[in-house]
Backbone as CSV, one residue per row, in Angstrom:
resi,resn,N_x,N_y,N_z,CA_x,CA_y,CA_z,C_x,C_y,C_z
1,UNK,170.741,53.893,135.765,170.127,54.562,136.882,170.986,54.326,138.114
2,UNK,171.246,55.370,138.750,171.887,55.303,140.464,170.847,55.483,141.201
3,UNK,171.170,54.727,142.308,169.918,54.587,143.435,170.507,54.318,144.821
4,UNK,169.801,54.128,145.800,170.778,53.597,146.921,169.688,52.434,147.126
5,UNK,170.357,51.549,147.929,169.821,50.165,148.787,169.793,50.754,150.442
6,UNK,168.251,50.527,149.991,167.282,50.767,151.615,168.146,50.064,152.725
7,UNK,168.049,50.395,153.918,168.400,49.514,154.832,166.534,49.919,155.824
8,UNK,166.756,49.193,157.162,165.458,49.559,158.318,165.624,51.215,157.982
9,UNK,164.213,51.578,158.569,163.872,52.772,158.878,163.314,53.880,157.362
10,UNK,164.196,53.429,156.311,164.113,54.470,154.952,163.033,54.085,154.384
11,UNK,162.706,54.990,153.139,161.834,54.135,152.300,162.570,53.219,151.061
12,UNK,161.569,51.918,151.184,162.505,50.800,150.366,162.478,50.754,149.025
13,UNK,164.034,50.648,148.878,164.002,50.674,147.385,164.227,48.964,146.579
14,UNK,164.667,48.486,147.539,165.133,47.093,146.832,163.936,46.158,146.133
15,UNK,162.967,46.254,146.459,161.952,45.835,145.555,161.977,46.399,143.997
16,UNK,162.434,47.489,144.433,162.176,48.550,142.917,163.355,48.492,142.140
17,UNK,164.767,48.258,142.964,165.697,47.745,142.646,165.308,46.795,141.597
18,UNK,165.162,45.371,141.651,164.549,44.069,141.393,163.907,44.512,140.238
19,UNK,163.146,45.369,140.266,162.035,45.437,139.395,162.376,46.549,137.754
20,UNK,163.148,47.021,138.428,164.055,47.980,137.131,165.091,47.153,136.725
21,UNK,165.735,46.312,137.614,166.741,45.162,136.702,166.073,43.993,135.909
22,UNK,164.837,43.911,136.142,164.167,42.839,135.487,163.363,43.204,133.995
23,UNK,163.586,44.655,134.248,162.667,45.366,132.879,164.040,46.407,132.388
24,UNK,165.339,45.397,132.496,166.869,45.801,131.425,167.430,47.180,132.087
25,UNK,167.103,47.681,132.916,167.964,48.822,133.525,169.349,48.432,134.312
26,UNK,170.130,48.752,133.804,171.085,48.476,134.627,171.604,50.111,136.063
27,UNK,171.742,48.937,136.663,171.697,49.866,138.026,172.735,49.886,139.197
28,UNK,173.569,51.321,138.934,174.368,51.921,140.109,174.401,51.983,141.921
29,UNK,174.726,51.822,142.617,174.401,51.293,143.550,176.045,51.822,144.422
30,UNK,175.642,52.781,145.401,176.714,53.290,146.083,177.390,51.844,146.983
31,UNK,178.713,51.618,147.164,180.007,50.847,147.788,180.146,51.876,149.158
32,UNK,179.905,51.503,150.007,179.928,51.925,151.448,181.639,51.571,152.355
33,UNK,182.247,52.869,151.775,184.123,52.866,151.987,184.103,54.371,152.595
34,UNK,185.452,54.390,152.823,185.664,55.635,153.248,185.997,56.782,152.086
35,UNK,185.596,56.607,151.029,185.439,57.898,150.087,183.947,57.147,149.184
36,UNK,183.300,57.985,148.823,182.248,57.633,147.185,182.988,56.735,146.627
37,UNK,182.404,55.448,146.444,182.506,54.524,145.013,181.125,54.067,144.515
38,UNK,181.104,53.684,143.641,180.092,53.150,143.033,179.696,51.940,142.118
39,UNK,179.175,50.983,142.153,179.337,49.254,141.331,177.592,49.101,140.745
40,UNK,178.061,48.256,139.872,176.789,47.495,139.120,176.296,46.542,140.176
41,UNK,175.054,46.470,139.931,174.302,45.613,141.054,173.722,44.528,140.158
42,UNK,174.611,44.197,139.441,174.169,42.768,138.184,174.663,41.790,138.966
43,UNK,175.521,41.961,139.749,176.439,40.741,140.168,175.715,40.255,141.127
44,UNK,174.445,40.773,142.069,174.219,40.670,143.225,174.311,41.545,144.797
45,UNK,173.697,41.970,145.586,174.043,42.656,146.922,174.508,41.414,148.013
46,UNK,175.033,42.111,148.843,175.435,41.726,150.041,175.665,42.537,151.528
47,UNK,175.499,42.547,152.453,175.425,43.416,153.478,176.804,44.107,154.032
48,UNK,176.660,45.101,153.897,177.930,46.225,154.155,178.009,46.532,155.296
49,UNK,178.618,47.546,155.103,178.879,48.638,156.584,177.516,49.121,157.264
50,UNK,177.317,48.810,158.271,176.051,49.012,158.995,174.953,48.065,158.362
51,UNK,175.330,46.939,157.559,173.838,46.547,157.304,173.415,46.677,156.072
52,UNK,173.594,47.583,155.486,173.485,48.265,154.388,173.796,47.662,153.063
53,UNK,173.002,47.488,152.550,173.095,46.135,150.972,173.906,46.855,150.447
54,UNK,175.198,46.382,149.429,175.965,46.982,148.678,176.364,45.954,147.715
55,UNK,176.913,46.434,146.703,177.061,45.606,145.123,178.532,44.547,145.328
56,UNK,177.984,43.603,145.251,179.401,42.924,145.217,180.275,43.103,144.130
57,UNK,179.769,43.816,143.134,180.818,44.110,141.770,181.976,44.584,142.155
58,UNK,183.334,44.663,141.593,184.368,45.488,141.695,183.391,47.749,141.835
59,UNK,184.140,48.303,142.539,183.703,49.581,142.671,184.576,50.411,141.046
60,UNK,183.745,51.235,140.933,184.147,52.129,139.628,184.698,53.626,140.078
61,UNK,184.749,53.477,141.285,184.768,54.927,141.661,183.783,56.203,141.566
62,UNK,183.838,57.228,142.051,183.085,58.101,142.276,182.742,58.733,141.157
63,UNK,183.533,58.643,139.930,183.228,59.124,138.452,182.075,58.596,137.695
64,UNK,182.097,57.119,138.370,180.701,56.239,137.904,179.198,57.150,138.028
65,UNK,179.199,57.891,138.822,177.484,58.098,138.944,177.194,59.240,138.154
66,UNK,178.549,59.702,137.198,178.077,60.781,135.733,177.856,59.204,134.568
67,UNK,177.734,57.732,134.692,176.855,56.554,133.582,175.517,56.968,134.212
68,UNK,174.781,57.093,134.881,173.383,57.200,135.281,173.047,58.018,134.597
69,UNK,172.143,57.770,133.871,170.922,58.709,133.104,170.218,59.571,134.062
70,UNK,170.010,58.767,135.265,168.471,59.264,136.063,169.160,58.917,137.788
71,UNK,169.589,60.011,138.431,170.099,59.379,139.872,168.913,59.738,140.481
72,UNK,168.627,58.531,142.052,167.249,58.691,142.849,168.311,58.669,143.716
73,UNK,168.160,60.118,144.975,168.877,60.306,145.642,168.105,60.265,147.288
74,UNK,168.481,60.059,148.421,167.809,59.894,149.581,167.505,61.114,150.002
75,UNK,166.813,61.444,150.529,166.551,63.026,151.388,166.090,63.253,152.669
76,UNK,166.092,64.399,153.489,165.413,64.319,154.623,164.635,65.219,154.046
77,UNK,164.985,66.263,152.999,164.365,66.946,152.139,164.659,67.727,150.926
78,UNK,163.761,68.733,150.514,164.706,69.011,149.141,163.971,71.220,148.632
79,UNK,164.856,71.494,148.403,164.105,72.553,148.026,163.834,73.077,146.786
80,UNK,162.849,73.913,146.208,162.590,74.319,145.075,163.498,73.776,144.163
81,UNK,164.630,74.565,143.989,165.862,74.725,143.139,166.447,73.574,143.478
82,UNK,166.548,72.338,144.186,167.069,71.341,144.340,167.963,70.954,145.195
83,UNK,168.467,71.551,145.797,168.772,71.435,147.062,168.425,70.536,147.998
84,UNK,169.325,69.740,148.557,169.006,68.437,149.189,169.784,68.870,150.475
85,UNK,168.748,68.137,151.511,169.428,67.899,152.867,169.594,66.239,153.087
86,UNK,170.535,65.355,153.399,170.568,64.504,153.421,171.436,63.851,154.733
87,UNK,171.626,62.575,155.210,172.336,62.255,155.733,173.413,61.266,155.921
88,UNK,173.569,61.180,154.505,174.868,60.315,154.342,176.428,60.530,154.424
89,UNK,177.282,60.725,153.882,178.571,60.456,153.583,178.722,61.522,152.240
90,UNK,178.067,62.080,151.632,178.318,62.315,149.987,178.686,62.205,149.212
91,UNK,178.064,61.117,149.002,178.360,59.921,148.178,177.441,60.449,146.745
92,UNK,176.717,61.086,147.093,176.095,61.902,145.667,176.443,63.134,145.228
93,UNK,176.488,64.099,146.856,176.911,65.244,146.747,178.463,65.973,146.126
94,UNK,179.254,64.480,146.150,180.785,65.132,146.125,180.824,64.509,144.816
95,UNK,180.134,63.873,143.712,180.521,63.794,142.265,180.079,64.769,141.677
96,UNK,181.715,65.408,140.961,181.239,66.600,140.211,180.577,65.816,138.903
97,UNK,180.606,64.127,138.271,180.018,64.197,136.998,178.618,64.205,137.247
98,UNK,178.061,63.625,138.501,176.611,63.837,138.954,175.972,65.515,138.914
99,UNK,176.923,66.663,139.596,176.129,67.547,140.048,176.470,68.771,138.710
100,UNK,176.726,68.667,137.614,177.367,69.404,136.271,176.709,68.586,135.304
101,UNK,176.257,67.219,135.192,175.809,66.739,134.315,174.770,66.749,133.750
102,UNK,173.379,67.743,134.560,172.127,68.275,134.147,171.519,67.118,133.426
103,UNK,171.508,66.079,134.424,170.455,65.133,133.696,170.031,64.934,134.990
104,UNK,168.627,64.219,135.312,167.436,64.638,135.970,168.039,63.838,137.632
105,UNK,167.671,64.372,138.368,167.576,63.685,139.453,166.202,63.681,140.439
106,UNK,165.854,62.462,141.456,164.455,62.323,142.152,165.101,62.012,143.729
107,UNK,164.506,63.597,144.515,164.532,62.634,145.734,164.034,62.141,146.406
108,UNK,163.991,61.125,147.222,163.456,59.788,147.985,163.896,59.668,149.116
109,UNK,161.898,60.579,149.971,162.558,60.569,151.365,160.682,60.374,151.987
110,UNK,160.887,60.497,153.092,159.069,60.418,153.889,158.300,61.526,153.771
111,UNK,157.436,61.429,153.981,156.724,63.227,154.663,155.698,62.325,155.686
112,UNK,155.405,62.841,156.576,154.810,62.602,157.449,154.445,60.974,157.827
113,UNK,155.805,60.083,157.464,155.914,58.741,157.834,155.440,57.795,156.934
114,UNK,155.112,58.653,155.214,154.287,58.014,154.327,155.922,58.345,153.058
115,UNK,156.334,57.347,152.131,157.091,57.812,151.164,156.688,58.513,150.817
116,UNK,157.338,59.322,149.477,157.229,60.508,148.566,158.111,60.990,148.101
117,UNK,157.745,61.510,146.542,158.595,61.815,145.743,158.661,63.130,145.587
118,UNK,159.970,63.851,145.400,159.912,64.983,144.726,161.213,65.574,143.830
119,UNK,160.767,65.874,142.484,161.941,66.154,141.513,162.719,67.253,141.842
120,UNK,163.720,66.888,141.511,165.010,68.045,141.848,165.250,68.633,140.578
C-alpha cells in the first residue's frame, strides 16, 4: 500500500500507518526531494522537508508506487471519473506505473472540516 504521512492541518494518517504495519502490510511512503521517490516505512519515519514524516529507508524511486496494490492519495478533491485536485509536488500524479496500472486508488481529503473518503 502507498500512502502519505500526515503532517498539522490534513487528515491523519500515521495512526493508520501503525496500524496496517502491525496487521503485515507493508507500506510506501513518499521521500520529500526535488523529483517523486518513494521508500518502505519498515525502517522507521523521521521529519523531512517542512515537517513532514518521511521513510528513512534508502528511496526506490518514482517507479516504486506501480509495488502498491492499493495507493491512498491526498485530495482537496476528486471527481466522478477520478480526477484529483491536489496540492502537492506529484508525487502520485507523475508515476506512469501508478496512473496505467488500474489497480484501485482512495482519496483522502476533508469535507466540511470532518475526514472522508472517496474512491477513485
Amino acid at each position: 500500500m502507498a500512502i502519505y504521512a500526515s503532517r498539522a492541518g490534513e487528515p491523519g494518517t500515521l495512526t493508520l500507518i501503525d496500524e496496517l504495519a502491525a496487521l503485515g502490510w507493508q507500506i510506501l511512503l513518499p521521500k520529500i526531494r526535488r523529483s517523486p521517490d518513494w521508500a518502505w516505512s519498515s525502517e522507521g519515519l523521521r521529519p523531512g522537508w517542512a515537517g513532514i514524516p518521511q521513510p528513512v529507508a534508502a528511496g526506490l524511486g518514482a517507479e516504486a508506487l506501480g509495488l502498491a496494490d492499493v495507493v491512498v492519495v491526498p485530495c482537496l478533491a476528486t471527481a466522478p471519473d477520478g480526477t484529483r485536485l491536489g496540492t502537492g509536488g506529484g508525487w502520485y500524479d507523475s508515476s506512469p506505473a501508478a496512473s496505467s496500472s488500474g489497480k484501485p486508488s482512495v482519496g483522502f481529503g476533508k469535507r466540511r472540516g470532518d475526514p472522508a473518503l472517496a474512491a477513485a
